[in-house]
C-alpha positions in Angstrom: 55.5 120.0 102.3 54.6 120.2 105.7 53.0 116.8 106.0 56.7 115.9 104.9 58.2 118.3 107.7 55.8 117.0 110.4 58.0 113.6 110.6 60.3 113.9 113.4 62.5 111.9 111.9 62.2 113.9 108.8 62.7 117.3 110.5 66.5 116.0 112.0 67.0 115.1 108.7 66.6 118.4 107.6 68.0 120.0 110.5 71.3 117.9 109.3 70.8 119.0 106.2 70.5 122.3 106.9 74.2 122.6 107.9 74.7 123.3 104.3 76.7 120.2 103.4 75.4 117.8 101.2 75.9 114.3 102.9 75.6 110.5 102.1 73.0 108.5 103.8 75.6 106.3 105.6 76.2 110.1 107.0 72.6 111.1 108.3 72.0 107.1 109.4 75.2 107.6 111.5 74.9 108.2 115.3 70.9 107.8 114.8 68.9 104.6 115.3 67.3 104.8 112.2 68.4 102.4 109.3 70.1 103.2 106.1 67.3 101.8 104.1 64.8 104.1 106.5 66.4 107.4 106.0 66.4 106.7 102.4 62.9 106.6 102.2 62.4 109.2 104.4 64.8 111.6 101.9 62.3 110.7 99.1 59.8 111.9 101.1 61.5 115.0 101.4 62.6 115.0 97.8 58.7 114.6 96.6 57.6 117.6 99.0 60.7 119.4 96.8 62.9 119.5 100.2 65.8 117.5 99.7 67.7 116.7 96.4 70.2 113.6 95.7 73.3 114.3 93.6 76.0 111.6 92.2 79.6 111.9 93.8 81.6 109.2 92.6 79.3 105.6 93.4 78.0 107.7 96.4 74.5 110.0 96.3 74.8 113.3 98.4 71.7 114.7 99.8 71.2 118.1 100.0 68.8 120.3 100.8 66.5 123.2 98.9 66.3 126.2 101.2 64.3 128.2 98.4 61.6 125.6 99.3 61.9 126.0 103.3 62.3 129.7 102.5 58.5 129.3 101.2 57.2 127.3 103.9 58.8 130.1 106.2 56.8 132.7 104.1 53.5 130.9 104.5 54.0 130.5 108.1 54.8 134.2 109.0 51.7 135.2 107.3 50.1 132.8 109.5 51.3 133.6 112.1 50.6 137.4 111.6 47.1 136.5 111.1 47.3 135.1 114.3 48.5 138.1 116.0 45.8 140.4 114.1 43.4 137.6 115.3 44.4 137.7 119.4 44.8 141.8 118.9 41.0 141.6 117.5 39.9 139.6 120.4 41.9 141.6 123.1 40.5 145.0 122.4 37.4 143.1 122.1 37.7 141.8 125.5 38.8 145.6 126.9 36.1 147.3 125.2 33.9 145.0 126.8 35.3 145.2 130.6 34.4 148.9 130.1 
């Protein structure tokens, strides 16, 4: 998932997506300079990291996006990120208890 997320193109994508509305590709290739045929393959990307989902409408497929899944890879990186924090906290009273 985050190998999918650490495209840049990938992550506008999402951010597009994110809107809430679930748009064509003609839509999120519009105003960009990346092909139709490239942001397809970068929405299967994000469909196989369980991201993105295509639905029919009509002759047209609608992209959307799974927040549940971001909404994990949030999770994850708040407990990282805590860790972090407990990690620096560590190392500053660590670096006090020293100075004294």
């Amino acid at each position: 998932m985050f190998a999918a997320l650490g495209d840049p193109t990938r992550l506008r994508l999402v951010m597009r997506l994110s809107r809430g509305e679930a748009l064509s590709i003609t839509d999120l290739a519009r105003g960009t300079k990346v092909s139709r045929q490239a942001v397809t393959k970068h929405l299967h990307v994000l469909a196989g990291a369980g991201l993105a989902a295509a639905s029919r409408r009509g002759r047209e497929q609608r992209w959307s996006l799974d927040r549940r899944r971001l909404g994990e890879a949030r999770v994850f990186l708040d407990h990282v990120s805590q860790q972090w924090d407990d990690a620096l906290a560590r190392l500053k009273a660590a670096v006090e208890e020293g100075e004294r």
